[in-house]
N, C-alpha and C positions, 0 to 999 in steps of 0.2 A: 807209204801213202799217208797222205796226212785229212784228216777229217773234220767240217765242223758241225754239230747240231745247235739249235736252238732248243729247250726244252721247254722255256715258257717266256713269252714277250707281251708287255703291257704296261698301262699305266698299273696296273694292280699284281706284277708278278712278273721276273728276269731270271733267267739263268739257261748258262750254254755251256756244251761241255766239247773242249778242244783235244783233238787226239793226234798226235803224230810227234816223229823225234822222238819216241823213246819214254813221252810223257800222256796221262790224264790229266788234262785241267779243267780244272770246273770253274768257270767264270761268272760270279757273282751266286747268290742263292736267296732267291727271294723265292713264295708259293711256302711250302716248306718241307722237311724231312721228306715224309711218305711218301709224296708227289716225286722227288726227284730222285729218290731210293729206285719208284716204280718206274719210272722214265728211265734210268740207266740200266734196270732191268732189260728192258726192251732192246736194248744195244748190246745185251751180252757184257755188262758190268756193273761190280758190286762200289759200295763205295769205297771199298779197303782199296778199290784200283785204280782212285783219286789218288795223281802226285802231287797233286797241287793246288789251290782254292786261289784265285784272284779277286780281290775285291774291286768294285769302280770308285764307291761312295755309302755311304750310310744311309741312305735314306730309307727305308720300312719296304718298300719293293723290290731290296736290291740284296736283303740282310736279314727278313723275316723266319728262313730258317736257320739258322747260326746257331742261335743256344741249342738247339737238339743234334743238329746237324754235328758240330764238332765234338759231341761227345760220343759220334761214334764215326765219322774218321779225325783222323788222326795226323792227315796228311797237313803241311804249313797252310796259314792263312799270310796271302801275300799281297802289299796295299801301300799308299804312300801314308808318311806320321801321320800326319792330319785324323786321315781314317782310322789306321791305327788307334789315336787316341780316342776317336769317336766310338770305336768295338769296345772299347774297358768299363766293363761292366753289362756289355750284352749279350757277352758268351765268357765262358771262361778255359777258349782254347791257352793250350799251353806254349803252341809254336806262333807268335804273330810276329812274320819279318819285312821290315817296314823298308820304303827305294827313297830313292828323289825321279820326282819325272825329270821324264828325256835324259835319264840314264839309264842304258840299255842293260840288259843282263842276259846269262843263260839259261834255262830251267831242260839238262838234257841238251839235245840238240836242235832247241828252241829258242831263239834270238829273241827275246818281248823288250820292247820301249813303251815305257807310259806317256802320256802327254797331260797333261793340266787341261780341264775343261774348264771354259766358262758355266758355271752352275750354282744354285744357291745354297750349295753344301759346302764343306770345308772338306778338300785335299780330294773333291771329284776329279776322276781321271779317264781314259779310255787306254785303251792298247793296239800295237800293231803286234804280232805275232807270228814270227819267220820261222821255215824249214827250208830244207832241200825243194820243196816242192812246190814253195807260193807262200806268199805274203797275205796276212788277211789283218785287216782293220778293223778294228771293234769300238764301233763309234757312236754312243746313244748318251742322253740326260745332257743336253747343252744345250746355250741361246744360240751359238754363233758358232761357225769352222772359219774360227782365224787362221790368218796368212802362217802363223808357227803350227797350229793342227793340220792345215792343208800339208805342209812339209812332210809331216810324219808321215801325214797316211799315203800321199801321193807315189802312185804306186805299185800299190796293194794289185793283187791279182782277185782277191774276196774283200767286199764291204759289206759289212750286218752296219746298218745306217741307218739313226733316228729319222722315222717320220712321221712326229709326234702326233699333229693336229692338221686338219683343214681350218683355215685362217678365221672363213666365214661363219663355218659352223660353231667356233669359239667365239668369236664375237657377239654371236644373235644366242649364246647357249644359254645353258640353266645357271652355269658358274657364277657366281658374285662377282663384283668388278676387280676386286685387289686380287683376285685368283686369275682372273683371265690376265690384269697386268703382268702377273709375275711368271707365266708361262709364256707369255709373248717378247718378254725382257730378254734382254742378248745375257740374261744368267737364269734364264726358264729349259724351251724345249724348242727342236728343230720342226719348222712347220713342210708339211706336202711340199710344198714350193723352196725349201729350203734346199730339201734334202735332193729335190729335183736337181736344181741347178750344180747341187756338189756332185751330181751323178755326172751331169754332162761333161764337169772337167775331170773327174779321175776317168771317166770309160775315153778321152782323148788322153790321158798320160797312163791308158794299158789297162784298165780295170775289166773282166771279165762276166765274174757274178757280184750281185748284189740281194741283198735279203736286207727290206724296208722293215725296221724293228720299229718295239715300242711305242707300240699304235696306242694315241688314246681309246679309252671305250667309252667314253661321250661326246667326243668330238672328229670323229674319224671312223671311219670305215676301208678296210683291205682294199678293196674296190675303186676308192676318191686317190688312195696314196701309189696304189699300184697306175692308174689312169695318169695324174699329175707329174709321175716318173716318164710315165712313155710318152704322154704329148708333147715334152720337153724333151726328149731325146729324138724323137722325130723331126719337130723343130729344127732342131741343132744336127739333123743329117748323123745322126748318130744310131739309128733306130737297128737292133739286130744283132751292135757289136759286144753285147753283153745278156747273161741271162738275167732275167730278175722276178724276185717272187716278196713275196712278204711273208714273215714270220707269224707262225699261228699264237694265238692269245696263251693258249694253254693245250700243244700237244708238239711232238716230238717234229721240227720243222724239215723241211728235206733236207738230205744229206748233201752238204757242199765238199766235195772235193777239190782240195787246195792244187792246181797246175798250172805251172808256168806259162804254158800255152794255152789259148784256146779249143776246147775240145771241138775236133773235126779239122 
């Protein structure tokens, strides 16, 4: 059986940890050490039983426990160069094994392809992640799902799918103006309506569950992003053929079981 949690989604803290195939991976680690020590506690895992750390991108919500974190597992940190070069000097793990996106690899009997995001970081990426059991897309911190990231994900039987901001409420917010541009740029963050419309085409090319990640916390509410998904899938005659939830800010999200079918 293959498993995925969310442990912490936000604009101020990420990290998931993927179970199945033979592997643990921990996907991204921002919040830091204790938080996610305590969180995998909860699941019946230390982090000696990390095989694996994926990173997305550097940016401080994605990487804020690292220097602690890898000095007590041990397990690879795994990321495209860019990132790579961007970790040098912020932890001083000893294993960091660097891809090219959309070259696929095995970790176990775990198929992962990266993809290049559009983002204002250097060598940000997202992942799809295959077993025996289901496809699941890990898709957050990007302006846009170009026609080559639809590719990847298109699919996936699970998508944890940014949706970052309601449009409005960043518009009229507290932000200054070069912050509101640069989240709303196709190299910012996916908005409620973004992540809508990508909802509508992968649950018509098979998509099952979905988990609305990386909620802003001043511009969004669980509530506007969970709403904006289903009105748009009702819309689109699609209302029912998927479960969908949002990832909580900071605690252990429901457990997605990855299957190829849909349950029932």
């Amino acid at each position: 059986m293959t498993n995925f949690y969310s442990l912490a989604s936000s604009s101020s803290g990420n990290c998931s940890v993927f179970l199945g195939g033979g592997r643990a991976i921990l996907i991204d680690a921002g919040t830091n050490c204790k938080y996610i020590t305590e969180s995998l506690a909860k699941l019946g895992l230390a982090l000696s039983d990390i095989t694996d750390v994926l990173i997305t991108h550097t940016h401080t919500d994605h990487i804020s426990a690292l220097p602690v974190l890898t000095k007590r597992c041990k397990a690879p940190i795994r990321c495209t160069e860019l990132t790579g070069q961007g970790l040098f000097g912020r932890c001083s793990h000893e294993d960091i094994q660097t891809f090219s996106p959309n070259q696929g690899f095995w970790l176990g009997e775990v198929f992962i392809t990266a993809f290049s995001t559009p983002h204002d970081c250097p060598g940000s990426c997202g992942f799809t992640l295959e077993t025996a059991d289901g496809k699941l897309a890990y898709c957050t911190d990007l302006g846009q799902v170009t026609p080559e990231i639809y590719r990847q994900i298109k699919g996936s039987h699970t998508a944890f799918l940014e949706s970052n901001h309601d449009i409005y409420m960043l518009k009229n917010g507290e932000y200054p103006y070069p912050l509101k541009r640069r989240i709303l740029s196709d190299q910012g963050h996916l908005s409620n309506d973004d992540a809508a419309q990508t909802l509508c085409s992968l649950v018509q090319d098979g998509l099952r569950r979905a988990i609305l990640a990386h909620l802003s916390d001043r511009n969004n509410t669980p509530a506007m992003a969970l709403r904006e998904s289903q009105e748009a899938l009702e819309k689109a005659g699609l209302a029912g053929l998927t479960e969908l939830s949002v990832a909580p800010k900071r605690a252990i999200g429901q457990d997605m079981v990855l299957l190829r079918r849909a349950a029932g």
